[in-house]
LUMLO-924632 format. One record per residue (C-alpha): residue in three letters; residue number from 1; z, x, y; chain. Coordinates in Angstrom, 2 decimals, padded with zeros to 5 digits. Layout:
BEGIN
<site residu="ala" num="NUM" c3="Z" c1="X" c2="Y" chaine="A"/>
...
REM end
This chain:
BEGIN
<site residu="unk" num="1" c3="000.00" c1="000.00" c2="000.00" chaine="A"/>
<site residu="unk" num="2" c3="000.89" c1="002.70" c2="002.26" chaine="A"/>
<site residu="unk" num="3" c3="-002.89" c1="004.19" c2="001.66" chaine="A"/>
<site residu="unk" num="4" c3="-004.52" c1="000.92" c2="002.79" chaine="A"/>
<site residu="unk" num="5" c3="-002.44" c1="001.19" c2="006.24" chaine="A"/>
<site residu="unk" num="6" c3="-003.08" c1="004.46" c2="006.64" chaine="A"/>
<site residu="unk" num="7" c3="-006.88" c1="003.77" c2="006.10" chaine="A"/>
<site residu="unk" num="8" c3="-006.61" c1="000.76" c2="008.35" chaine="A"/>
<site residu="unk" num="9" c3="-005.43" c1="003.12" c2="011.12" chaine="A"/>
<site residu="unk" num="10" c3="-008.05" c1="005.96" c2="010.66" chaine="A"/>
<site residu="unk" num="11" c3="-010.75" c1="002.97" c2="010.67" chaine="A"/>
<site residu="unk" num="12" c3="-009.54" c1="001.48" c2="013.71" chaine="A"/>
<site residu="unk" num="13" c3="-008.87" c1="004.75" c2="015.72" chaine="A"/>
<site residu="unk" num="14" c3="-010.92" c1="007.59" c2="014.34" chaine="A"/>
<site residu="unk" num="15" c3="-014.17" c1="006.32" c2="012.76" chaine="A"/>
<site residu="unk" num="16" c3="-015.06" c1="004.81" c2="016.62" chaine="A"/>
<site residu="unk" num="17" c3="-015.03" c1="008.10" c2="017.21" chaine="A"/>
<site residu="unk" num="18" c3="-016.90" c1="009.71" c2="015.15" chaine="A"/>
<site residu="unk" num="19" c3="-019.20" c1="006.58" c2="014.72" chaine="A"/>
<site residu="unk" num="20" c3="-020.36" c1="007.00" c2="018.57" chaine="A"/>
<site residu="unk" num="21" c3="-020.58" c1="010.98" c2="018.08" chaine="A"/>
<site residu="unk" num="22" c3="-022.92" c1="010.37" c2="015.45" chaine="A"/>
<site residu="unk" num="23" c3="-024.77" c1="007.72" c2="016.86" chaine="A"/>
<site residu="unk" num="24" c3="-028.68" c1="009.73" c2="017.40" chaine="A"/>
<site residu="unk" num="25" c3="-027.86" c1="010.31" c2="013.84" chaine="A"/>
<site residu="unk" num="26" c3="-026.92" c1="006.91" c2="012.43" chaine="A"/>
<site residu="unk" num="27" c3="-029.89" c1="005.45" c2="014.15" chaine="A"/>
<site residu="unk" num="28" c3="-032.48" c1="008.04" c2="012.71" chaine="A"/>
<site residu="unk" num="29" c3="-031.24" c1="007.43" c2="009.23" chaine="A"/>
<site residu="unk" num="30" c3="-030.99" c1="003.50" c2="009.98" chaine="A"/>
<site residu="unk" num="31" c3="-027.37" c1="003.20" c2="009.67" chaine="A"/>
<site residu="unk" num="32" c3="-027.16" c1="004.80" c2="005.97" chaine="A"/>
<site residu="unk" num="33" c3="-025.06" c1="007.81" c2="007.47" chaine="A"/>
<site residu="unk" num="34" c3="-022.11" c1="004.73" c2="007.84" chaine="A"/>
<site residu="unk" num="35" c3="-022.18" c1="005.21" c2="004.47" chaine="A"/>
<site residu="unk" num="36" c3="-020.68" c1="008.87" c2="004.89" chaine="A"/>
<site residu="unk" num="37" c3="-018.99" c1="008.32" c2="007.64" chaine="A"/>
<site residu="unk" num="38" c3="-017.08" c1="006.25" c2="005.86" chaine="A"/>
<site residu="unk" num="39" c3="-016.76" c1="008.56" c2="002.76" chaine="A"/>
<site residu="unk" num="40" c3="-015.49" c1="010.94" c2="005.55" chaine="A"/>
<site residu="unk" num="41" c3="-012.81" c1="008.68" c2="006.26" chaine="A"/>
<site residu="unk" num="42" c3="-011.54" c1="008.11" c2="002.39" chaine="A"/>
<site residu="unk" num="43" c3="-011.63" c1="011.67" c2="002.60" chaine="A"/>
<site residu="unk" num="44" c3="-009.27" c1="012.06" c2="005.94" chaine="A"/>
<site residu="unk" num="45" c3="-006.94" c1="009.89" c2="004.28" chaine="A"/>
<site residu="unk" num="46" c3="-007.07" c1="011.96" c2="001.37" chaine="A"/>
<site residu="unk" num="47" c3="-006.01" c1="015.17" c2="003.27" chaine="A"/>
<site residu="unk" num="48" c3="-003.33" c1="012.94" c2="005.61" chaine="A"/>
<site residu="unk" num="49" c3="-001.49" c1="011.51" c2="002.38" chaine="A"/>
<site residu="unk" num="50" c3="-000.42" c1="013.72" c2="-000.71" chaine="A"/>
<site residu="unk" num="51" c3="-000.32" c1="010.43" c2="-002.91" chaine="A"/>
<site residu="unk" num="52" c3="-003.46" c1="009.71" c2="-002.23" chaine="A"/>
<site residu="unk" num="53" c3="-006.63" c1="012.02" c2="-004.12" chaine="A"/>
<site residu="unk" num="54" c3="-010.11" c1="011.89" c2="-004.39" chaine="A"/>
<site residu="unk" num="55" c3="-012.43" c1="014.40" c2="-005.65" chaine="A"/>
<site residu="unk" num="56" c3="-015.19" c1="015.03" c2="-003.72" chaine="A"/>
<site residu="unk" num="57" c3="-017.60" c1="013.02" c2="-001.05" chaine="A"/>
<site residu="unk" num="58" c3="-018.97" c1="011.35" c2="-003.82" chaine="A"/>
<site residu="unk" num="59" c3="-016.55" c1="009.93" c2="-005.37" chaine="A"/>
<site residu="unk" num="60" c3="-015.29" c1="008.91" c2="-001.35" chaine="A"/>
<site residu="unk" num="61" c3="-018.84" c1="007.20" c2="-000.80" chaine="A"/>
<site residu="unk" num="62" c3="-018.16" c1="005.19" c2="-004.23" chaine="A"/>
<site residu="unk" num="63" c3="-014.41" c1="004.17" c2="-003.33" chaine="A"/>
<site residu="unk" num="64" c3="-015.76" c1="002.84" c2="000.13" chaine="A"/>
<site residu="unk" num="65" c3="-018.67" c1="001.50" c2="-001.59" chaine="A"/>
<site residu="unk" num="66" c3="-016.60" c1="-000.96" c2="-003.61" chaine="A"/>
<site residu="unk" num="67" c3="-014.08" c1="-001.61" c2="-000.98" chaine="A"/>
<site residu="unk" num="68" c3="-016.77" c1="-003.00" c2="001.35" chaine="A"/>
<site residu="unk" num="69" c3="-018.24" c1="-005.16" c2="-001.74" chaine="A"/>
<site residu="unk" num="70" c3="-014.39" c1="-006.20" c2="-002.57" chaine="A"/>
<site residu="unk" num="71" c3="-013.83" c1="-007.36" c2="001.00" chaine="A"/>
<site residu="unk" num="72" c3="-017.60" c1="-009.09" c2="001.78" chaine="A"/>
<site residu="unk" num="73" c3="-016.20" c1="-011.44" c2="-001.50" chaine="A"/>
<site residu="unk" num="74" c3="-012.65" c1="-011.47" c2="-000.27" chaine="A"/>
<site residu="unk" num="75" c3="-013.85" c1="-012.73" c2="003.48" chaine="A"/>
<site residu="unk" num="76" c3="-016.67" c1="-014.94" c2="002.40" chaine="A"/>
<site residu="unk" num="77" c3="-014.07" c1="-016.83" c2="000.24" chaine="A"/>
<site residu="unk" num="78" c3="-012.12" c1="-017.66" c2="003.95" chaine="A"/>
<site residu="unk" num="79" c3="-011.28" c1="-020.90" c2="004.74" chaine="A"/>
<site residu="unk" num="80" c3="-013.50" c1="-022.14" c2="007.41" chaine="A"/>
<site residu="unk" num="81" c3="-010.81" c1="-022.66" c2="010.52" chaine="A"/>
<site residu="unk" num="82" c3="-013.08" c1="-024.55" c2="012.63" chaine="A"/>
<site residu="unk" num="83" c3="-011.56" c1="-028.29" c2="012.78" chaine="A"/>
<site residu="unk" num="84" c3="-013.46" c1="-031.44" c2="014.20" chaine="A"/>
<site residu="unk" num="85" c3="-011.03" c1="-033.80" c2="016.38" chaine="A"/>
<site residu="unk" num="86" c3="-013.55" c1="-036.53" c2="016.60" chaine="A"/>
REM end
């Protein structure tokens, strides 16, 4: 649990960041260098917690991989807020 917060924070703060310093680069490639951007920040976390390991920027690129797949299914299965007062 204390991996996902930490990875919360270095989403919110750092990958901005490095997401805007990138940018020429992200836009040549089409937006596939998100993909290891976001590797890069499995990685960070991996080097910020000692709990935490992953071995290598593939194996980063997979874990982010399947997080974004787990939570496009988690927040597509949202209950729809929006209420009608009529």
């Amino acid at each position: 649990m204390v991996v996902a917060i930490v990875l919360g924070i270095v989403n919110s703060f750092v990958k901005p960041i490095i997401t805007f310093l990138t940018l020429p680069v992200t836009i040549l490639t089409l937006g596939l260098f998100l993909i290891i951007i976001n590797g890069a920040m499995v990685l960070l976390v991996d080097a910020l917690m000692s709990s935490f390991n992953v071995n290598g920027l593939f194996w980063a690129i997979l874990f982010s991989f399947v997080l974004a797949v787990f939570n496009f299914f988690l927040g597509s299965m949202k209950l729809d807020d929006k209420r009608s007062f009529a």
